[in-house]
matplotlib code that plots the C-alpha trace (Angstrom):
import matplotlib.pyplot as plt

x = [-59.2, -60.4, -57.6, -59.9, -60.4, -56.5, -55.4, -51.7, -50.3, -47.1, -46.5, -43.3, -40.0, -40.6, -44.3, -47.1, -50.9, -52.9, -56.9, -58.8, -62.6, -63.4, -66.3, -66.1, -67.8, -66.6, -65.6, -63.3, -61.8, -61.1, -59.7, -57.2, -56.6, -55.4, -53.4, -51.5, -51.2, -49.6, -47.0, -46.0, -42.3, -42.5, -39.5, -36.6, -37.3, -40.7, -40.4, -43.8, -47.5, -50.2, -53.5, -56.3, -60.8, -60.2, -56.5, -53.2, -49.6, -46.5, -43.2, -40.1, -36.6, -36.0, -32.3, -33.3, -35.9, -37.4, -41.1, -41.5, -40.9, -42.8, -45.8, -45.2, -45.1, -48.8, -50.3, -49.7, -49.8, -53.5, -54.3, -53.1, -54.1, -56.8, -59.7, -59.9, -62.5, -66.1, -66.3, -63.4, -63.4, -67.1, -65.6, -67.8, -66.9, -68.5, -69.6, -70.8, -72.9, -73.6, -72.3, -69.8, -68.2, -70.3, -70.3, -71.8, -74.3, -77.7, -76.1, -76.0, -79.5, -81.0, -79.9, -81.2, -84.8, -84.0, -83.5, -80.6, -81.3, -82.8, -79.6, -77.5, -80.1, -79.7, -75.8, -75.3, -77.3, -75.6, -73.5, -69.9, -67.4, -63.1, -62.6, -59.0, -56.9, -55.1, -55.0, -53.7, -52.1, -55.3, -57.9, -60.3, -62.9, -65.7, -68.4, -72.2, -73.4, -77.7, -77.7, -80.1, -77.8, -75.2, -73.4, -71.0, -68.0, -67.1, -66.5, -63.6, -61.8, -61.1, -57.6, -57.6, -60.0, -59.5, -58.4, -61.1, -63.7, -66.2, -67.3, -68.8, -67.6, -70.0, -71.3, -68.3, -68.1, -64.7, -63.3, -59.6, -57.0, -55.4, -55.7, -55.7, -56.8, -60.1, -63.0, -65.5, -68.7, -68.4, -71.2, -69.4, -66.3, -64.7, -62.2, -61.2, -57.0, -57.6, -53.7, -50.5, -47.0, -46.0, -49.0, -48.3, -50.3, -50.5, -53.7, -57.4, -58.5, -57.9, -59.2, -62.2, -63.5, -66.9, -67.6, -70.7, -70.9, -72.2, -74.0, -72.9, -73.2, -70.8, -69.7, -69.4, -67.0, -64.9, -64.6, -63.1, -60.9, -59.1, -58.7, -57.0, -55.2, -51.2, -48.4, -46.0, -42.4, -40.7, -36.8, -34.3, -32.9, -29.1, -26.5, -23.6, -20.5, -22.1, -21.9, -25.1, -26.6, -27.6, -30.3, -29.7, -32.0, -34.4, -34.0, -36.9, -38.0, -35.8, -36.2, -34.7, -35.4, -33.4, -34.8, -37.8, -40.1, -41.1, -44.4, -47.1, -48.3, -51.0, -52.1, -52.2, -48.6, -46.6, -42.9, -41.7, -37.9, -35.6, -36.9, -32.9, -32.0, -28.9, -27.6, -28.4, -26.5, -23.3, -23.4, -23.2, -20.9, -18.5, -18.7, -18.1, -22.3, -24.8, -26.7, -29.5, -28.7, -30.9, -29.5, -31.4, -33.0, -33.0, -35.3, -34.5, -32.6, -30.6, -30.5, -27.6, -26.3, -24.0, -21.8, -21.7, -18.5, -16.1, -17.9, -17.4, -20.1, -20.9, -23.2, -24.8, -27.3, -28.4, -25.2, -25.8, -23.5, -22.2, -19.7, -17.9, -17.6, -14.8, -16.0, -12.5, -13.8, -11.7, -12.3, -15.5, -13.9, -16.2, -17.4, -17.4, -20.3, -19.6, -16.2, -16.3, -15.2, -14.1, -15.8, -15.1, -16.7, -18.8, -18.3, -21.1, -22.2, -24.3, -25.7, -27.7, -30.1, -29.8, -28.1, -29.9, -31.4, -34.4, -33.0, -29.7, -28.5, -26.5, -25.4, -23.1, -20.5, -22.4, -26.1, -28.5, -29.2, -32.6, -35.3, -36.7, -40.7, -41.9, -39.1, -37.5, -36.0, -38.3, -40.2, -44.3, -44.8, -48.2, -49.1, -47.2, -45.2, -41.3, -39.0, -40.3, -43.5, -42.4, -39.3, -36.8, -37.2, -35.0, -33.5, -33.8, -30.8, -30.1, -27.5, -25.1, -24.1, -21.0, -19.3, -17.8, -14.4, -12.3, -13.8, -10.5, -9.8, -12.8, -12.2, -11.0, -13.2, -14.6, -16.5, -14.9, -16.3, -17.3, -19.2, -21.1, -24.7, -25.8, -28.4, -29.6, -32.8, -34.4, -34.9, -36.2, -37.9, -38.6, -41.9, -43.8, -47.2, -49.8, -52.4, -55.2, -52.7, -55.8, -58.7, -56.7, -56.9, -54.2, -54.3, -53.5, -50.6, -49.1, -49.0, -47.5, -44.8, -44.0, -44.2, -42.2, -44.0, -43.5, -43.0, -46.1, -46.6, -47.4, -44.9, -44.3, -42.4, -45.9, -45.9, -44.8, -47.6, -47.0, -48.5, -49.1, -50.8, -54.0, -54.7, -58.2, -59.0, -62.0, -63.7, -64.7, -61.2, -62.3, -62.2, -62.2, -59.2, -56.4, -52.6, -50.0, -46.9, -43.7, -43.2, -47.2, -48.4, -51.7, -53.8, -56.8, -60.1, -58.5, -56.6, -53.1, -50.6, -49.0, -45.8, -46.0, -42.6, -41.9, -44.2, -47.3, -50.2, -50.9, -54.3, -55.8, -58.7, -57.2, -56.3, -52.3, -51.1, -47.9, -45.2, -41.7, -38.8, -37.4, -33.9, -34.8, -37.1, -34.1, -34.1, -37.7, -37.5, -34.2, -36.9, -38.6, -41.0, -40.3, -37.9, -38.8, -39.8, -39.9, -41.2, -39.7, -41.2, -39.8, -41.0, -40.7, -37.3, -36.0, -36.6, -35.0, -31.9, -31.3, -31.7, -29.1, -27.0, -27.6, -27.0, -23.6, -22.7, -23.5, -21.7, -18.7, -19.1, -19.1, -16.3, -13.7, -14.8, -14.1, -11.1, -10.6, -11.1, -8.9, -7.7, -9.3, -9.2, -6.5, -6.1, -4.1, -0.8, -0.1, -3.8, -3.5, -6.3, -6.8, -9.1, -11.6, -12.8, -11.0, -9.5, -6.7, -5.9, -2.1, -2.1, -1.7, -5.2, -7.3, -10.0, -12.5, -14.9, -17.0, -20.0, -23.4, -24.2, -22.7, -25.7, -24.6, -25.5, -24.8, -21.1, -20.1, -18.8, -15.2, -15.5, -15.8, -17.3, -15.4, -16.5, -13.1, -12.5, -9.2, -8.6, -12.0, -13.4, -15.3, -15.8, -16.8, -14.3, -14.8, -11.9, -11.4, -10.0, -7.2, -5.2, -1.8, 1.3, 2.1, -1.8, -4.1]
y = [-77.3, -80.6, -83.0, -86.2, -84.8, -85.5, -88.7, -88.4, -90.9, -91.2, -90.9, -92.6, -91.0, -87.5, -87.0, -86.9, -87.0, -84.7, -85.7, -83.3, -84.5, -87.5, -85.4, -82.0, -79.3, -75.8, -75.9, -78.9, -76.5, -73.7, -76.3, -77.2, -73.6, -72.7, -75.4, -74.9, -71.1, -72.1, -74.6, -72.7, -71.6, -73.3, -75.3, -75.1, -79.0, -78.2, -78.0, -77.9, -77.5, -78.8, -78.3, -80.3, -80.4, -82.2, -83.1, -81.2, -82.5, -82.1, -82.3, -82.6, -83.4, -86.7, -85.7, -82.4, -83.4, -86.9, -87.9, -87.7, -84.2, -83.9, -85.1, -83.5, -80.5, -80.7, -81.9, -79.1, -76.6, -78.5, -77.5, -73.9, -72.7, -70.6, -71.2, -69.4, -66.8, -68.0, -65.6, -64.7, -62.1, -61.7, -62.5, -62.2, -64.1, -63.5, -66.5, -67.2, -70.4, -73.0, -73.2, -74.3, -73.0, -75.4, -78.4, -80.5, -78.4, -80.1, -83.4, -82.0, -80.6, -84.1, -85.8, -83.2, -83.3, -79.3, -77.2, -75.8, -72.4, -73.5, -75.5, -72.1, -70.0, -72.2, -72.3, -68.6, -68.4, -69.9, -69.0, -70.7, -71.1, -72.0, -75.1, -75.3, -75.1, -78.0, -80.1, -77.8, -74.1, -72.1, -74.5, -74.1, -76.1, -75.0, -76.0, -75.2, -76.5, -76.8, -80.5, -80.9, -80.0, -81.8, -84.4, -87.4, -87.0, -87.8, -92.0, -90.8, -87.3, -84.7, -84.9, -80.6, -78.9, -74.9, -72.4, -70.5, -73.8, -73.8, -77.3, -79.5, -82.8, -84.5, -82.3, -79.5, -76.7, -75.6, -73.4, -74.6, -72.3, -73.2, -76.1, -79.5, -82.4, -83.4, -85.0, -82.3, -81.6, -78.5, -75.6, -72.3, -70.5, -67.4, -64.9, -63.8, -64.9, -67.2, -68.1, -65.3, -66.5, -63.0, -61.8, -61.5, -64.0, -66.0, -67.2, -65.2, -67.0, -67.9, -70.9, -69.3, -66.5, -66.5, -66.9, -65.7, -66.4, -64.1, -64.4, -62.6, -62.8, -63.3, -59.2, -59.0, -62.4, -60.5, -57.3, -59.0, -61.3, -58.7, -56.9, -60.4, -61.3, -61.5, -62.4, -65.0, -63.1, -65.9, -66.6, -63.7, -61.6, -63.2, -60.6, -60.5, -61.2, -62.7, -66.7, -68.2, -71.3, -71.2, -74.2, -75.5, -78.4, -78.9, -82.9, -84.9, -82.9, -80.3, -78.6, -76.2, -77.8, -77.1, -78.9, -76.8, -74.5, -74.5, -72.6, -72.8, -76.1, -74.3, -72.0, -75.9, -75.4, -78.6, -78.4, -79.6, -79.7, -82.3, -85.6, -87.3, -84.6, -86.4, -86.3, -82.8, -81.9, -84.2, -81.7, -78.4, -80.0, -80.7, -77.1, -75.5, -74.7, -74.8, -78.0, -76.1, -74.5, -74.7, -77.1, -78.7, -81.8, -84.4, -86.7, -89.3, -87.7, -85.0, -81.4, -79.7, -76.2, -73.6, -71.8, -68.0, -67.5, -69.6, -72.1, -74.9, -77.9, -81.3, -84.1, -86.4, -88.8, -91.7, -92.1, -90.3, -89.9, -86.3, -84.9, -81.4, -80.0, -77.1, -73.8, -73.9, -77.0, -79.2, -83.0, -83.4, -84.4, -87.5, -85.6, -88.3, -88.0, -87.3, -84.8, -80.9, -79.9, -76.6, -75.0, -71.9, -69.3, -71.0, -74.9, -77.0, -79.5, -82.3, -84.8, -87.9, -90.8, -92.1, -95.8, -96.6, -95.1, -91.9, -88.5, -87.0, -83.4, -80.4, -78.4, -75.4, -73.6, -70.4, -71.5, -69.6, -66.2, -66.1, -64.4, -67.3, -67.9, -68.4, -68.7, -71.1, -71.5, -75.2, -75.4, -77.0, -78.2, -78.9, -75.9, -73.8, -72.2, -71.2, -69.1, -70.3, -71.8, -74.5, -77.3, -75.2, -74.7, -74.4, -70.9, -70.1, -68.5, -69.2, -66.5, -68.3, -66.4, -65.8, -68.6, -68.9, -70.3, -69.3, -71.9, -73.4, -73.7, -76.0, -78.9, -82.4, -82.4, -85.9, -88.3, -91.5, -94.2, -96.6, -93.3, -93.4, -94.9, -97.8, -97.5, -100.9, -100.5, -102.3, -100.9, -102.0, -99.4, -100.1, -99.0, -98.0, -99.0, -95.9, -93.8, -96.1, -99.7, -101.4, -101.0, -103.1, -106.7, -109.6, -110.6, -107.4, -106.8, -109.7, -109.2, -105.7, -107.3, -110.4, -109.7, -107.7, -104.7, -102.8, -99.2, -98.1, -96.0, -92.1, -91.9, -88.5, -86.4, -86.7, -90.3, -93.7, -95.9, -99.3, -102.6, -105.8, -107.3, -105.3, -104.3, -103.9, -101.8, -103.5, -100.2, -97.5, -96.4, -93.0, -91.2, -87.2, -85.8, -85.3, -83.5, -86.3, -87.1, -87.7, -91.1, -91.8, -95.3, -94.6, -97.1, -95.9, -97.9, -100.0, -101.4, -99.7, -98.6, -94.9, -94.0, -90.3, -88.1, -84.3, -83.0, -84.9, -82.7, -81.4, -83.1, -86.3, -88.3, -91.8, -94.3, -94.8, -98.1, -96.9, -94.6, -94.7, -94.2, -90.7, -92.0, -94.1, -92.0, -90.7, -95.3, -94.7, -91.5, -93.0, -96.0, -95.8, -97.7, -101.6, -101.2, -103.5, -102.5, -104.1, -103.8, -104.6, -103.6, -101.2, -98.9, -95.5, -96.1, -97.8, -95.1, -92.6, -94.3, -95.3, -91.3, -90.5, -92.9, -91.3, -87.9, -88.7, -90.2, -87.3, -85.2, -87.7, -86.5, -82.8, -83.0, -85.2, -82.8, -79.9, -81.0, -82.0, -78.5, -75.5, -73.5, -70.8, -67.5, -64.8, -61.7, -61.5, -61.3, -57.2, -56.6, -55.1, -54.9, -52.1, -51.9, -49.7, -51.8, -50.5, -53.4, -51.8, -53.4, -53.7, -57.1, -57.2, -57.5, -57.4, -55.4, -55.6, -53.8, -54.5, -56.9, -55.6, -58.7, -62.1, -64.3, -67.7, -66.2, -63.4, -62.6, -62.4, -58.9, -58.2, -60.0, -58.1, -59.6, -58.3, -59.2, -60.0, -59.9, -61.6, -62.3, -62.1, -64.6, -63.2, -64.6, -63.8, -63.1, -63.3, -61.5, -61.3, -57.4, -57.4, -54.0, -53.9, -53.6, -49.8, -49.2, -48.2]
z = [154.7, 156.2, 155.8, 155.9, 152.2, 151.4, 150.0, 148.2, 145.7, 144.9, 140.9, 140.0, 141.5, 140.6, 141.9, 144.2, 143.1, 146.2, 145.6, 147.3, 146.5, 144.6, 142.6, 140.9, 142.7, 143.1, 146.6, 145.6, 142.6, 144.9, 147.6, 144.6, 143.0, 147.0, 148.2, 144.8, 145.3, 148.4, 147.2, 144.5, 145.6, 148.9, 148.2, 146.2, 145.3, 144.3, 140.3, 139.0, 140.3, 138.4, 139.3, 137.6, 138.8, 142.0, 142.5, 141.9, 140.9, 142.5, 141.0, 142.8, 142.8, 145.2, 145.3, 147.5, 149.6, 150.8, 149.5, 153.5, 153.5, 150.9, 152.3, 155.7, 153.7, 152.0, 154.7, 156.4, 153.6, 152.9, 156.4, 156.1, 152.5, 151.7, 149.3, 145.8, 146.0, 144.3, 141.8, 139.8, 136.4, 134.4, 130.4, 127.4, 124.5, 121.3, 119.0, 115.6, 116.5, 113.6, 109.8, 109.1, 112.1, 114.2, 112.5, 115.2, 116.0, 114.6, 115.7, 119.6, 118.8, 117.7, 120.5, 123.0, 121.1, 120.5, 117.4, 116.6, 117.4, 120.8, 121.9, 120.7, 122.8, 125.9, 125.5, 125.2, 128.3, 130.6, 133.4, 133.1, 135.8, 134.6, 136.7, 135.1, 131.6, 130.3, 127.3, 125.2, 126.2, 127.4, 126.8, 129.6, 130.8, 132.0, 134.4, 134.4, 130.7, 130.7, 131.1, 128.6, 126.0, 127.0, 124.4, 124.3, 122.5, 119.0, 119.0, 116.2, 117.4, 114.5, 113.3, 112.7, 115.4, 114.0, 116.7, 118.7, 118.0, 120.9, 121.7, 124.1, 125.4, 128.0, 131.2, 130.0, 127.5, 126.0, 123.7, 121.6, 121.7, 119.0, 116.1, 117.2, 117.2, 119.1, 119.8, 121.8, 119.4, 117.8, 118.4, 117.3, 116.9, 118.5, 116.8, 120.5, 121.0, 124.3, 124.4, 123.7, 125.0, 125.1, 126.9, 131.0, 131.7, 128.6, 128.9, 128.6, 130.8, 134.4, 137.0, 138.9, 136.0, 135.4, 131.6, 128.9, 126.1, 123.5, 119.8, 117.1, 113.1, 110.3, 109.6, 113.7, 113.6, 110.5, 112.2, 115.8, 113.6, 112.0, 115.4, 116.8, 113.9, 114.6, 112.8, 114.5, 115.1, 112.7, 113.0, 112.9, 110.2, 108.9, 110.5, 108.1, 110.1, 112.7, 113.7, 113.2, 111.8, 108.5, 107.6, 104.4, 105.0, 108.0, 108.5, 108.9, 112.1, 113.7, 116.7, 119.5, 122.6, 126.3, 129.4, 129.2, 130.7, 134.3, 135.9, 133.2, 133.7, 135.3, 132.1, 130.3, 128.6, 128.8, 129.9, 126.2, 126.4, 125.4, 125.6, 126.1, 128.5, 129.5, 125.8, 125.6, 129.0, 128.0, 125.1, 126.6, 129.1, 126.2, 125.0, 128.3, 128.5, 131.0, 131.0, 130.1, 127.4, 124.3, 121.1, 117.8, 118.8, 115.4, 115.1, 112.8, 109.5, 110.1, 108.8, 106.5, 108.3, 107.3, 109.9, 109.5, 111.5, 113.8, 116.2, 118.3, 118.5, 119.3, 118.0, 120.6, 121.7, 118.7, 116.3, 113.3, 110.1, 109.9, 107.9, 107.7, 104.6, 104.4, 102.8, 101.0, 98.9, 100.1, 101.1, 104.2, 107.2, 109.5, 112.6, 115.7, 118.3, 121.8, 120.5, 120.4, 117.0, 115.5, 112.3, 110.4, 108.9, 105.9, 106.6, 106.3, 108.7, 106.6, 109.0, 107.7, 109.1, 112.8, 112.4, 116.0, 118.3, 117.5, 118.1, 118.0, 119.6, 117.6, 120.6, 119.9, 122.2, 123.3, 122.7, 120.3, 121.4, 120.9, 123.1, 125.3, 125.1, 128.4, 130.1, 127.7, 123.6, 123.8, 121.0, 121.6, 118.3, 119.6, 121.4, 119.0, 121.7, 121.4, 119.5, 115.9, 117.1, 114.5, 113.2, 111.8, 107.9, 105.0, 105.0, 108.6, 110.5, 114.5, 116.0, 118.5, 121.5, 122.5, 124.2, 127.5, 125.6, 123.0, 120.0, 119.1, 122.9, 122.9, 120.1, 120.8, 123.9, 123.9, 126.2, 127.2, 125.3, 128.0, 129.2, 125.9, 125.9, 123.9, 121.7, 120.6, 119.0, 122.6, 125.7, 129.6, 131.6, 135.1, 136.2, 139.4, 139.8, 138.8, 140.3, 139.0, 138.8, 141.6, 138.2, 136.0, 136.4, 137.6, 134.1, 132.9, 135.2, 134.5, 130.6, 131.5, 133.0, 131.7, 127.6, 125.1, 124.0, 120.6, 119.3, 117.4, 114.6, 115.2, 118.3, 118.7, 121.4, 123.5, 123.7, 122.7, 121.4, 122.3, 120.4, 122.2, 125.0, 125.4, 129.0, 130.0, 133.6, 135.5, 135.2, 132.6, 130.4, 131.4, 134.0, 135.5, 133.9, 136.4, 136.2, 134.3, 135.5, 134.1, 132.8, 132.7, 131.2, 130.2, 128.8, 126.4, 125.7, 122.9, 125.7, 123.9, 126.7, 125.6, 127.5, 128.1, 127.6, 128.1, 125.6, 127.4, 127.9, 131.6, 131.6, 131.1, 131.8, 130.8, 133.7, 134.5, 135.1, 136.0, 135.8, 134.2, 136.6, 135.6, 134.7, 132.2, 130.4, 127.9, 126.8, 126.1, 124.0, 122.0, 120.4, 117.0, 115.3, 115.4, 118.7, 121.5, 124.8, 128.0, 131.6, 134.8, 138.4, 140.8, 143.8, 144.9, 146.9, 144.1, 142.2, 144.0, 144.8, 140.9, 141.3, 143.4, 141.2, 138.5, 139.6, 140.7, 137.2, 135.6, 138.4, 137.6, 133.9, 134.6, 136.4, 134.2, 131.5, 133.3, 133.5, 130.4, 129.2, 129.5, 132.1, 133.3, 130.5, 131.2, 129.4, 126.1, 126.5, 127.1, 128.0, 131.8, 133.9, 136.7, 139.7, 138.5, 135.6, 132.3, 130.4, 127.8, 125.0, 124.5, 122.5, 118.5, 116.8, 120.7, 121.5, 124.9, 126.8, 129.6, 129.0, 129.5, 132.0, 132.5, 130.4, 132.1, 135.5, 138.1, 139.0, 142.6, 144.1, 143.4, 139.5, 136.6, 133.0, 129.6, 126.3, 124.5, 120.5, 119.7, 115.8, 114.8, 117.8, 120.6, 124.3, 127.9, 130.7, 134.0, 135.9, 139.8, 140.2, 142.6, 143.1, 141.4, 142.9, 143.8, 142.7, 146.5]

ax = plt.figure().add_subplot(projection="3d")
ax.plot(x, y, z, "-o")
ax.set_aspect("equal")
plt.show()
């Protein structure tokens, strides 16, 4: 690969834009397709590769490697990759053209001076090539449309786009996975499935197939959709005697979410996850969790739940009321955020409207043992991937795993209160300037950083919409889609700035102004409509010392709570242990036998895992087997 074709932009703290080719062409889209083949796994620093039509992303962690490195390291993986081969797979994809499952079809007709029929004809002839996926999960577009039936978008998008819709948007053709919103002109539909989480790989389609399209009529669309037609999985069955979460009442929105899924950028799936991940790691810390591990995420008003057995569990992130209710009937107890507290077997946990702040966290000692969708329990309310593939409903039941601590061992765990965030209904986010900062003018700039900004209506976990200033690029407000960062500032054609969080699509053609240092993304998620936000400047080194800073802090937290909590387990009292593994019950009421696994992660030669059930609570055990006295 020629490296006079690289140019890399940094992207805020956490990424690097590499441009191979300032046009699309195919050689440019295998260029892209290779180099991220080859950085895939390159580094442990390396988080996420994104490629897009002519550039790929790069997400890293500054604390592990410098953006020197970094760039060191593309450069000369740019100069070793390969090239994707030219042709990829030959798919067919049947299509019922027109009707009311092409909607826009006479409108794309009239403007190419064709016929219906004639613009169907020429569409079902081409020869299509998968430059990419993104937008939504499995959404690809595709190169080699007959100019001459090529259409401008729709000036107002659809708010519902139904799943398998095939559409055209410009010089591209496309086909929706699933329902969405959007504004490509509408041709036909497919009843082929283009996106399945639990297909290996998810998507149909891959970067590189070769695609045709092919007519057929109403009794042949039936037939295939009946032969695609899944139900999704839906929560779990209620296990009597086991603990779970009951939901009584779902809250305004309500939704598992850990720090999300890494490695399907690529298929167009976005990393989801919590958008206040240091609220969400606080919490697990406090239980005696991984920072990963999977909690509810509330946004706004808060859900009631019923416990199904003995559980320990913590309420973070924005202050919301919360009360536990005894399933004796006696008096509800306050629940105090940033404290691990104890519940029995049919207490009820009845939370209520966030008095700042957005979104508050239910974490729970254990996690939910749920099968993870790609890799993760997130949920992509958009995408419709995860567990439930939806917020969590009234009547729904979430098993909780068994936790690495005795439950009652766990309660009065609390954060120190000077360690607490604020959450004051304001918020300033320093920014680095964006990939596309030199087509927006001084004015512009200016107004970005010098007035107060405020949160918009339909804020969502893609993106805050922010009123104000209007800032106008120089140029066109559209652009060839590219891979979004973390932290994006994107500025559409009304001149309204949208701060991008975890839930952002992969893809976008919109132009970034700048980019949200990492850190203080969690300020920006924690702001609902009305709250004030503010801009101050800041640069790449800036961004990863604050970092570093912040990775300490948290570090700092960890540790205090750790020790904070309780000593390492020992067996019951009269429970011996010998070398080769048995563990034999001697104490009143205790039973154990040796886990399956250790699910929090493998356990080094010489330890042993045992699944312990001491009155009526279970936990994990790791034990270090050392040979008795008198025993060889």
């Amino acid at each position: 690969m020629a490296l006079g074709d690289l140019r890399l932009v940094p992207c805020g703290d956490r990424a690097l834009l590499c441009y191979l080719g300032e046009e699309l062409d195919e050689a440019t889209s295998r260029r892209v397709h290779g180099l991220a083949d080859t950085l895939r796994g390159a580094h442990p620093a390396i988080v996420e590769v994104t490629p897009g039509f002519h550039a790929l992303l790069v997400e890293y962690d500054p604390v592990r490697i410098r953006l020197e490195q970094l760039t060191a390291m593309v450069r000369e993986a740019a100069a070793q990759a390969h090239t994707v081969a030219a042709a990829g797979r030959e798919v067919e994809i049947p299509v019922l053209y027109g009707g009311e499952y092409g909607p826009d079809l006479g409108d794309v007709a009239a403007h190419a001076g064709l016929s219906p029929e004639e613009v169907a004809a020429l569409h079902a002839g081409g020869a299509y090539r998968v430059y990419c996926l993104g937008f939504s999960p499995g959404f690809p577009y595709l190169g080699g449309l007959d100019p001459r039936i090529a259409a401008p978008r729709l000036d107002s998008p659809r708010v519902h786009v139904p799943a398998g819709s095939v559409g055209i948007g410009g010089w591209l053709t496309g086909i929706y996975p699933n329902e969405a919103p959007g504004g490509w002109r509408l041709i036909g539909r497919t009843p082929v499935r283009l996106f399945d989480p639990l297909r290996d790989p998810p998507a149909l389609l891959q970067p590189g197939d070769r695609v045709r399209f092919v007519p057929i009529d109403q009794e042949e669309f039936a037939a295939l959709a009946a032969e695609q037609r899944s139900e999704p999985a839906g929560p779990p069955a209620f296990v009597p005697g086991r603990t779970g979460l009951r939901i009584l009442r779902p809250g305004w929105q309500t939704t598992l979410q850990d720090l999300g899924r890494r490695g399907y950028t690529a298929y167009g799936v976005p990393v989801a996850g919590a958008v206040d991940q240091q609220s969400l790691m606080i919490g697990n810390w406090l239980l005696g969790n991984r920072a990963r591990t999977a909690a509810l995420e509330i946004t706004l008003t808060g859900p009631e739940v019923e416990f199904t057995g003995p559980a320990a569990f913590a309420l973070t992130g924005a202050p919301i009321p919360a009360e536990l209710i005894p399933a004796d009937g006696g008096s509800p107890r306050p629940v105090p955020g940033w404290t691990s507290v104890l519940a029995g077997p049919g207490d009820r946990l009845r939370l209520g409207t966030v008095s700042a702040g957005c979104r508050a966290y239910l974490c729970v000692a254990g996690g939910f043992d749920l099968p993870p969708v790609l890799g993760s329990l997130s949920e992509d309310l958009f995408g419709h991937v995860g567990p439930l593939g939806r917020p969590l409903q009234a009547g729904d039941w979430l098993p909780i795993g068994l936790p690495l601590h005795p439950p009652a061992d766990l309660a009065g765990r609390s954060l120190p209160p000077d360690a607490i965030p604020a959450f004051e209904g304001r918020a300033v986010i320093r920014l680095i300037p964006g990939p596309q900062a030199d087509q927006f003018a001084e004015e512009s700039l200016a107004h970005l950083f010098a007035e107060e900004f405020q949160v918009g209506p339909h804020s969502d976990r893609q993106g805050i919409r922010l009123t104000g200033p209007k800032l106008q690029p120089a140029g066109p407000a559209q652009m060839l889609s590219e891979p979004i960062p973390p932290g994006a500032l994107q500025v559409v054609p009304s001149g309204q700035p949208i701060l991008l969080l975890s839930n952002r699509q992969t893809l976008g053609g919109y132009p970034k102004i700048a980019t949200a240092v990492f850190t203080d993304l969690w300020r920006a998620a924690q702001l609902k409509e009305g709250d004030r936000i503010t801009f101050e400047q800041a640069d790449v080194a800036e961004g990863h010392a604050i970092a570093w800073q912040e990775r300490r802090r948290l570090g700092q937290i960890r540790r205090y709570l750790e020790r904070r909590g309780p000593a390492p387990l020992r067996p019951a009292d009269g429970v011996k242990i010998h070398q080769g593994g048995n563990l034999t019950p001697g104490g009143a009421g205790a039973t154990a036998s040796v886990a399956q696994g250790d699910r929090n992660g493998p356990v080094r030669p010489g330890v042993r895992v045992y699944r312990i059930a001491l009155e009526g609570i279970e936990f994990l055990c790791a034990v270090e087997e050392v040979p008795l006295h008198g025993e060889r």
